[in-house]
C-alpha positions in Angstrom: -20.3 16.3 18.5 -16.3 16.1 19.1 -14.3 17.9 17.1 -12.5 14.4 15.9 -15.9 13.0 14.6 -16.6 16.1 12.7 -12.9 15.7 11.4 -14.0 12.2 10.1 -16.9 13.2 8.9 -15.4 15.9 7.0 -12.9 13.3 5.3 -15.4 11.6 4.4 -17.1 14.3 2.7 -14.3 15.2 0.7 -14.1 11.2 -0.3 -18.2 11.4 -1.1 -17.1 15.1 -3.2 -14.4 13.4 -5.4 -15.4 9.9 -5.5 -15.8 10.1 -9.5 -11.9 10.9 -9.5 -11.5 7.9 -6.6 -13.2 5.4 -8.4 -11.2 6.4 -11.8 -7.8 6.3 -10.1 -8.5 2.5 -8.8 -10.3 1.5 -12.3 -7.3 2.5 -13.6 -4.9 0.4 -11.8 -7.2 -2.6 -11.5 -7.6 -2.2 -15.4 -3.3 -1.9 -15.9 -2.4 -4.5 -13.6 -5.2 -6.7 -15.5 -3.9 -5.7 -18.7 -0.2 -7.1 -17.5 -2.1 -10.2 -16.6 -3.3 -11.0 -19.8 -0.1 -10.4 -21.5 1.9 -12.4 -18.8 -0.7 -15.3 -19.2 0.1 -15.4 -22.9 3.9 -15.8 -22.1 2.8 -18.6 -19.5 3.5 -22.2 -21.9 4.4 -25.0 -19.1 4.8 -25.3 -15.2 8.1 -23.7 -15.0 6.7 -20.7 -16.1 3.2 -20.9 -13.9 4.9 -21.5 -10.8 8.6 -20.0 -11.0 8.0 -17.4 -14.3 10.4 -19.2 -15.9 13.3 -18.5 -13.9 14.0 -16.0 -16.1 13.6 -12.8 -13.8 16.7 -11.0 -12.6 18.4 -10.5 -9.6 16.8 -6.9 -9.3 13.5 -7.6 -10.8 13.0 -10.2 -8.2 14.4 -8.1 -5.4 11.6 -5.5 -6.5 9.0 -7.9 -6.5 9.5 -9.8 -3.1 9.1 -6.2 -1.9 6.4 -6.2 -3.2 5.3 -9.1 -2.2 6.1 -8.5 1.4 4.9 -4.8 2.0 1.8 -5.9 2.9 -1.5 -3.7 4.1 0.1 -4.6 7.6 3.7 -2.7 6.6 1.8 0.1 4.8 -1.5 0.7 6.6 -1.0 -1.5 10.5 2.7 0.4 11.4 1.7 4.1 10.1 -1.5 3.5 12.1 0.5 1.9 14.9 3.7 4.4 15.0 0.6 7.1 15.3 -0.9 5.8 18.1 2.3 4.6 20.1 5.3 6.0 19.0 8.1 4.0 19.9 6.6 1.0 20.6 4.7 1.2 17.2 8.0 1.9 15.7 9.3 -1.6 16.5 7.3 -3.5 14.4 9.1 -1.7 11.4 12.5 -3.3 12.8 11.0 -6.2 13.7 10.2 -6.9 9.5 13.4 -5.5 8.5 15.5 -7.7 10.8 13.4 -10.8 10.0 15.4 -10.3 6.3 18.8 -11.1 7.2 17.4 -14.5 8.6 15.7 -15.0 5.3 19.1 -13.9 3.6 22.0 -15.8 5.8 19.7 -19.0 6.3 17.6 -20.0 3.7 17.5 -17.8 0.5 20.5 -20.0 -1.4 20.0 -23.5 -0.4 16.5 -22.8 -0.7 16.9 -22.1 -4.3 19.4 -24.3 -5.3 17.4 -27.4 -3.2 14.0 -27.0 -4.3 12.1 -26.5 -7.5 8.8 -25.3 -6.6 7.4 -25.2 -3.3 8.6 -25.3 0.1 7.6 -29.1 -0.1 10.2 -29.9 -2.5 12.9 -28.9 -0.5 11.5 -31.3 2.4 10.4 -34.6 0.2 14.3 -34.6 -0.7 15.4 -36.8 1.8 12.2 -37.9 3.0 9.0 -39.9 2.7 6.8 -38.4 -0.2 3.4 -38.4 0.2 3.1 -38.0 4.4 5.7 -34.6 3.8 4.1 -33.6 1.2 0.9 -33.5 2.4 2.0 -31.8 5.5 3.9 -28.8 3.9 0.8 -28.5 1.6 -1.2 -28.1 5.3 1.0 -25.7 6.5 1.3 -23.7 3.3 -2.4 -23.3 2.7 -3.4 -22.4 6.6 -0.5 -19.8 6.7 -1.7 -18.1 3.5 -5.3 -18.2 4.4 -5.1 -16.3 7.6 -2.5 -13.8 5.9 -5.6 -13.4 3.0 -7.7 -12.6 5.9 -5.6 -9.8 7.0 -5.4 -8.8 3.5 -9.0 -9.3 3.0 -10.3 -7.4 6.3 -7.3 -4.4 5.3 -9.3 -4.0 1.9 -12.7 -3.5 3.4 -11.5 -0.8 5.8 -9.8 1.4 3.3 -12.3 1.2 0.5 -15.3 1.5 3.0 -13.6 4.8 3.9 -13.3 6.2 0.4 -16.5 5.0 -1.1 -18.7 6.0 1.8 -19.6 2.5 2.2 -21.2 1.5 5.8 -23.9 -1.5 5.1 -22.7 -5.0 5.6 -23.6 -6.1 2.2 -21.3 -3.5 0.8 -18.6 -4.7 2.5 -19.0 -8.2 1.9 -19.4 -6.7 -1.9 -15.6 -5.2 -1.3 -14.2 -8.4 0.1 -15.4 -10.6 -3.0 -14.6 -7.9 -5.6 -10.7 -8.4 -4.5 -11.5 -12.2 -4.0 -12.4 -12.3 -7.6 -9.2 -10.1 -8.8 -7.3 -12.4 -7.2 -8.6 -15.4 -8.7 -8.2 -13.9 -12.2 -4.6 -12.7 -11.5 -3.5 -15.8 -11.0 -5.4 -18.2 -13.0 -4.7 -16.6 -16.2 -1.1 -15.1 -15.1 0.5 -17.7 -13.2 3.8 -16.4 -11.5 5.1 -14.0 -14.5 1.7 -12.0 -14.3 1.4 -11.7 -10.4 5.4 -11.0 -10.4 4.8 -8.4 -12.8 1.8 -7.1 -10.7 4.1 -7.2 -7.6 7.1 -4.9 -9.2 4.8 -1.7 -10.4 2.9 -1.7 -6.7 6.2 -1.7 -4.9 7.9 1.5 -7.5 3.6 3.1 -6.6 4.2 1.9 -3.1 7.5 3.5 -2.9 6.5 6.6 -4.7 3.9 6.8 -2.7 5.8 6.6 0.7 8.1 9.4 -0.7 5.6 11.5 -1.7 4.0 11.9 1.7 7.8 11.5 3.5 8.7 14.9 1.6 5.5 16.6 2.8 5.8 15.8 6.3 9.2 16.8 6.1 8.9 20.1 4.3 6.0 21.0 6.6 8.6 21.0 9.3 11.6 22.1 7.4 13.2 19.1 7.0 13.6 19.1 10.8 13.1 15.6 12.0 13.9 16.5 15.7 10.8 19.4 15.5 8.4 16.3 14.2 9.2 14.3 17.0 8.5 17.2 18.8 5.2 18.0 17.7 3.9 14.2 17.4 5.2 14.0 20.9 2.6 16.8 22.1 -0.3 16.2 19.9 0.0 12.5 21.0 -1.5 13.4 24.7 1.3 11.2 26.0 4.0 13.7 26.4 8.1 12.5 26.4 6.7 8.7 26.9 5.4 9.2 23.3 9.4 8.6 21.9 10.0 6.7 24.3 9.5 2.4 25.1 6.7 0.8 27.1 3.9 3.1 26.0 2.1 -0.1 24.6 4.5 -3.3 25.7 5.9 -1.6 29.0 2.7 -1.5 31.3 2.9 -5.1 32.8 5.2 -8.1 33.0 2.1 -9.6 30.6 2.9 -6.7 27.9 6.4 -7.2 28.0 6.5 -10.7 27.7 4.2 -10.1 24.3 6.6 -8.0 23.1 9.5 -10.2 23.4 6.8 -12.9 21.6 5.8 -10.5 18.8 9.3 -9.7 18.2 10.2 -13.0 18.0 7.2 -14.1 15.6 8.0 -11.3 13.3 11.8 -11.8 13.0 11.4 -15.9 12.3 8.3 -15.8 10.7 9.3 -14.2 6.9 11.9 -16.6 6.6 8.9 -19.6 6.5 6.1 -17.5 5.0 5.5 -19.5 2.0 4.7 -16.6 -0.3 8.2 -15.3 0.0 10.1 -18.7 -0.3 8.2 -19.6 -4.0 9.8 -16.2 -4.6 13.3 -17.6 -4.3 12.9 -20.2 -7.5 12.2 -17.4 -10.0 15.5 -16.2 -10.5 17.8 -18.6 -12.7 20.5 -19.8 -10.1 21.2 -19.0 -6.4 23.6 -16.6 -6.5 20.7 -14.4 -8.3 18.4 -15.6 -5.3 21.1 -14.2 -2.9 21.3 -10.7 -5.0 17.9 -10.4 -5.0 17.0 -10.6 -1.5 20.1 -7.9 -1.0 18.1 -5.8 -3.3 14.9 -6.6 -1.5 16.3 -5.6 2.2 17.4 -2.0 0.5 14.2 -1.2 -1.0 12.3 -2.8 1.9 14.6 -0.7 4.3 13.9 2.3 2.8 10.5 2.1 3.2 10.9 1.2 6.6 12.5 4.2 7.5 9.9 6.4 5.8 7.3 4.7 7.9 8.6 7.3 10.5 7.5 10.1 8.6 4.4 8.4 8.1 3.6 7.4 12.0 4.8 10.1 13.5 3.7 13.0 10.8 0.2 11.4 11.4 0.6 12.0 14.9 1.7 15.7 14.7 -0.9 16.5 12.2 -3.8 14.7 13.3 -5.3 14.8 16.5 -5.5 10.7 18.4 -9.4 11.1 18.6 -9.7 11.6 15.4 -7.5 8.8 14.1 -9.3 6.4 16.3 -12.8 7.6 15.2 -11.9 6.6 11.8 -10.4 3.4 12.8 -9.9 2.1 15.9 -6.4 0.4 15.2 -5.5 3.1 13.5 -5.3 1.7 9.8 -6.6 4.9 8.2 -4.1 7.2 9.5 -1.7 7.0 6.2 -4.8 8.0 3.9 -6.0 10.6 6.8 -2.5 12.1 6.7 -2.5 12.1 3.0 -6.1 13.9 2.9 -4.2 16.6 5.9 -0.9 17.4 3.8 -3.5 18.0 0.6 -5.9 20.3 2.8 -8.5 18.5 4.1 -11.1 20.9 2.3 -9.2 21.1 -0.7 -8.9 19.1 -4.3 -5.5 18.9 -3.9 -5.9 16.9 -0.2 -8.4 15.0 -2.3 -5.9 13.6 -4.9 -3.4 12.8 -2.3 -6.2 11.0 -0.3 -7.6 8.9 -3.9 -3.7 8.6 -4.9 -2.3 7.1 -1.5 -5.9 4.9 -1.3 -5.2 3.4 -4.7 -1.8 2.9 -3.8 -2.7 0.8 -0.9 -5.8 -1.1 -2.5 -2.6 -1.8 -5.0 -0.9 -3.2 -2.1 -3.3 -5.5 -0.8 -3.9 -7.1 -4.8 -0.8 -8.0 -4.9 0.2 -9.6 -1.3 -2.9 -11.1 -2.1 -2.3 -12.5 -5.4 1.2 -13.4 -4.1 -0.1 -15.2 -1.1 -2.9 -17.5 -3.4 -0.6 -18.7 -5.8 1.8 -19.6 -3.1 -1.5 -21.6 -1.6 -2.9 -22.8 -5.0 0.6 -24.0 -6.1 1.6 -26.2 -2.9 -1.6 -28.0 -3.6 -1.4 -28.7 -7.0 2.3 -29.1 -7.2 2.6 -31.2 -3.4 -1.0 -32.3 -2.8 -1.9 -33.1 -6.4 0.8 -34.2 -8.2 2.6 -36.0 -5.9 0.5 -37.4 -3.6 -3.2 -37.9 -5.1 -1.6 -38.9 -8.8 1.6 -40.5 -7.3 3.9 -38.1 -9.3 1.9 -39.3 -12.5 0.3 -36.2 -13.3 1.4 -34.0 -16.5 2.4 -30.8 -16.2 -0.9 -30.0 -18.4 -3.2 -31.7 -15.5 -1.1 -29.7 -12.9 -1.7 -26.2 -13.9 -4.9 -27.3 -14.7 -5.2 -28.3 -11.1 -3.3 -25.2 -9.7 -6.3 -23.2 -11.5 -8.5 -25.1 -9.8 -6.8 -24.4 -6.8 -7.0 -20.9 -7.0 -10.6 -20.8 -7.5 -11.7 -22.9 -4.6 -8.8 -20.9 -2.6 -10.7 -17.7 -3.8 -13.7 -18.6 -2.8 -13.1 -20.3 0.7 -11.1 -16.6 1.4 -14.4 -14.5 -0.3 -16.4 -16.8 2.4 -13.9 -16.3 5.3 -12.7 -12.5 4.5 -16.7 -11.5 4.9 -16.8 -13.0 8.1 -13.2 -11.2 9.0 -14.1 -7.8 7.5 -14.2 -6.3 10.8 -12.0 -8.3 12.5 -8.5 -7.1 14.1 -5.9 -7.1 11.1 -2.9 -7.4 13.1 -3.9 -10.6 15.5 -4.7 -11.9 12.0 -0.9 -11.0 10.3 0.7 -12.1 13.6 -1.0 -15.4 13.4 0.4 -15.8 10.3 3.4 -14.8 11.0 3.3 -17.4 14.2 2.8 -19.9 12.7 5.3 -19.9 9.4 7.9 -19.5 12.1 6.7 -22.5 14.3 5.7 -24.7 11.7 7.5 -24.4 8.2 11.2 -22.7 9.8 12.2 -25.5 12.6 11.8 -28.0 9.3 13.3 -26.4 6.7 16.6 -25.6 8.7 16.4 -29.3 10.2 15.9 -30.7 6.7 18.9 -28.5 5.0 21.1 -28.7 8.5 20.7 -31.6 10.2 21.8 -35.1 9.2 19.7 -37.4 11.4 16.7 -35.5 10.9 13.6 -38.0 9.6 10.1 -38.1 8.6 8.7 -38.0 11.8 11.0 -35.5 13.0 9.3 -33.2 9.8 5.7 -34.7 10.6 5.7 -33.8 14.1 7.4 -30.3 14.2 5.2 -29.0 11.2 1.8 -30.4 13.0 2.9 -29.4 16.4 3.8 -26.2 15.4 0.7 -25.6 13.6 -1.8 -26.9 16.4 -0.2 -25.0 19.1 0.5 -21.8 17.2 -3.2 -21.5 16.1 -4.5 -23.5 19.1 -3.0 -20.7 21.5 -4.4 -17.7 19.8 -8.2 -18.9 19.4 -7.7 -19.0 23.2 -5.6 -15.7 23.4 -7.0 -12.1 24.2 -7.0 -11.9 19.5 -10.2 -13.8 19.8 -11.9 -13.3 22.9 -12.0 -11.0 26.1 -10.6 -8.3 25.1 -12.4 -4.9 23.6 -10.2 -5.2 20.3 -10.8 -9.2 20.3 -11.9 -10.6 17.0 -15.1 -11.7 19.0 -15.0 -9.0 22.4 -18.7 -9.7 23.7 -17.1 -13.7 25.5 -14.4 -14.8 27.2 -12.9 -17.6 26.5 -9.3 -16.5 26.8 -6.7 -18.9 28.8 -3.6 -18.2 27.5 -2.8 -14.2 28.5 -0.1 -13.1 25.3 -1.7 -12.2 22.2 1.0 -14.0 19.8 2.0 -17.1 20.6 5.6 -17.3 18.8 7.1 -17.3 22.4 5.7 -20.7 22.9 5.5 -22.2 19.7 8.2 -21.4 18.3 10.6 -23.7 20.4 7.8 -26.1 20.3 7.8 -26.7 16.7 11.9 -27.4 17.1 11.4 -29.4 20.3 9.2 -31.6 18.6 11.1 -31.5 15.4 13.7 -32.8 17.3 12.3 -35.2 19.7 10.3 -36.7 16.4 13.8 -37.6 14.9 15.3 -39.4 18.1 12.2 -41.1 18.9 12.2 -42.2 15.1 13.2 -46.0 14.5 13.6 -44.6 10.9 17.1 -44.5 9.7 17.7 -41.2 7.8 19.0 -41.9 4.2 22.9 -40.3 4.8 23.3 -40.6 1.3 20.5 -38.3 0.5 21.4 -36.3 2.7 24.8 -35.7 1.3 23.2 -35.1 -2.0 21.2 -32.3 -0.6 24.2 -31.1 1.0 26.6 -30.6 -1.7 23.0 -29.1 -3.6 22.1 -26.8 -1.7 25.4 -25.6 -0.9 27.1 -25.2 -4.4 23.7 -25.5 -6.9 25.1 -28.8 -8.6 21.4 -30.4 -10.0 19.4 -27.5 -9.2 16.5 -26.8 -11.3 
């Protein structure tokens, strides 16, 4: 038996000795973060406060919670596990999230606000047809946030199959509909004020969390950052190439050209993920909007940058075999690192393992619960409302639909996430990332910059976007013919880069544009103008 599978083995031990204080720690946070619910459902009185929380949170509060809301299992559990496994390159995922914020902050954050009231939909339905817009941003929303839940989903059976000691099938499926059904209750009863509330105490755990382990790392190598390098360097088995590019992206012209596609997916992608934009229209006025996204990029940053203590402390401290042999993608390497700084025979190592665990589960509930109201709210609110009832429904029969919503959202992600559980988490986030960027971005910044931009123009760049973003990965080496493919046994992989951003991306503009010039629709300038002078200066914003 290797020495990393006793390693594992012995983790898990120490999971199976303490699982009594495991289970508590988790109880209790699922039991707090419920607790908020409650109290935040009682506060929820009309849709303004179900879908935006009343517009009443501030600049910081909201900054806090789109971290939150954006540090997902990917940021916490994917780039540790990543950073361990291939240093640099792993690394650039980190900077590829960061950066992807000052596109979020210098393109759409304010006119986003001051333009819409709800949903991404509203911003688009401005100036254009209703019902065929409408229905097309409610698509797009609801497809982007499903294969994000997956990812959520899949994250969640990994880490709690760790700690509980869980390997049957059933049990897993068991974990995937235990945080289906959290999520469903989270935001049926608390609408945007209990999941926003939710959102801010797991980013300060998150955060507190991050620093925790960050000061241990560092104190084990007296605060000497260029002697953890050093060590993660030689424990890696790669030598020098370890801190240095290419280990993962550099091999072929194939690997580079991924790269460049990932990069690009991750950088344009958060400014069209729709659970970030509903974020923007809880704050009362843009300039808050703006403020809070500064905020956002500073906590968010931070974290970042202790991702590097994370990564490559796992990498000094834990041997690569043993990393994999817990999880082949390397997900488990923040709790394993955790369970190393504690002593991995020790209570101690233990409570660090439990505490950064329930921190993490934390994580997941509330991307998760972000993510489904973002869903559950573009159908009620764009699908519903205004394009089953005409814009006849009352705010009454909305939430009531947005409830609804959530249910049936829960469930087809319960149904999906089973299937997923052992699927590979990042092709999933990717994906998602993907396809916000070539989908929902290219019309947003037509609709808000460009005059002659029409229905079609919207119609076919969100459509296009979407088919070939998720057409290109069900025939990319994510789902097939590859031994980390979602289904590695067949091959029916084409297309060789395993995100597609690099070709859908300017495919979703292309045809946002040639949609518009082969439009005999004349685009109303007058509209137009009134969106202009909205979304620059907030005049009629909700």
């Amino acid at each position: 038996m290797s020495p990393a599978i006793t390693h594992v083995q012995l983790a898990a031990n120490e999971a199976s000795e303490h699982r009594p204080l495991i289970i508590t720690l988790f109880a209790l946070f699922v039991i707090a973060t419920l607790g908020i619910t409650v109290w935040a459902g009682r506060q929820t009185k009309d849709a303004a406060d179900f879908y935006a929380g009343g517009r009443q949170f501030s600049a910081f509060q909201n900054g806090l919670a789109v971290s939150g809301d954006y540090m997902s299992a990917a940021s916490f559990l994917g780039i540790a596990g990543a950073i361990a496994l291939f240093g640099y390159d792993g690394f650039l995922y980190s900077i590829g999230f960061l950066v992807a914020w000052l596109v979020a902050l210098l393109l759409v954050a304010e006119p986003l606000r001051n333009s819409g009231r709800y949903t991404m939909g509203d911003v688009l339905a401005y100036r254009m047809r209703q019902r065929p817009v409408r229905t097309a941003a409610g698509t797009s929303t609801i497809v982007v946030s499903i294969f994000y839940l997956l990812a959520q989903m899949a994250g969640a059976g990994v880490l709690v199959s760790l700690l509980l000691g869980i390997t049957s099938d059933a049990g897993k499926v068991l974990i995937v509909a235990l945080v289906g059904v959290l999520m469903i209750v989270y935001v049926s009863i608390g609408g945007m004020k209990g999941t926003t509330w939710v959102q801010m105490v797991k980013a300060v755990l998150l955060i507190g969390g991050t620093l925790l382990i960050t000061f241990l790392v560092l104190l084990k190598f007296n605060f000497n950052i260029s002697d953890l390098l050093g060590k993660a360097a030689d424990n890696s088995g790669h030598g020098a190439a370890f801190l240095e590019p290419g280990l993962q992206y550099g091999a072929t012209g194939t690997t580079k050209l991924d790269f460049i596609s990932l990069g690009v997916a991750l950088v344009l992608g958060t400014a069209g993920l729709p659970h970030i934009l509903i974020r923007f229209y809880t704050v009362p006025n843009a300039k808050a909007a703006r403020k809070s996204v500064n905020w956002a990029i500073g906590i968010i940053g931070g974290f970042y940058l202790m991702t590097i203590a994370l990564g490559f402390g796992a990498a000094a401290l834990i041997s690569r075999d043993e990393i994999i042999a817990s999880n082949p993608s390397g997900n488990t390497a923040a709790p394993l690192l955790a369970l190393h700084l504690g002593g991995v025979d020790s209570t101690w190592g233990a409570i660090l393992l439990a505490t950064i665990s329930a921190v993490a589960f934390a994580t997941i509930l509330a991307v998760v619960a972000g993510l489904t109201l973002a869903s559950s709210s573009s159908f009620a609110h764009d699908i519903y409302a205004n394009v089953i009832r005409k814009g006849k429904a009352t705010e009454k029969e909305e939430m009531r639909a947005a409830r609804w919503a959530t249910v049936l959202i829960g469930i087809v992600s319960i149904a999906l996430g089973a299937l997923a559980r052992d699927l590979n988490v990042a092709g999933l986030v990717a994906l998602a990332f993907a396809v916000a960027a070539s989908a929902n971005l290219p019309t947003i910044l037509y609709s808000l910059f460009w005059k002659r931009f029409t229905t079609q123009g919207a119609l076919w760049s969100i459509y296009g976007g979407l088919v070939v973003a998720v057409g290109l990965v069900l025939f990319s080496p994510v789902v097939s013919g590859d031994p980390t493919a979602m289904f590695p046994d067949v091959d029916f992989s084409w297309f060789p880069l395993k995100n597609p951003g690099l070709i859908s991306i300017p495919f979703g503009f292309l045809m946002g544009w040639l949609g518009t010039v082969l439009s005999k629709e004349e685009p109303d300038a007058k509209k137009y103008a009134e969106l202009e002078v909205r979304s620059l200066t907030g005049t009629g914003a909700h």
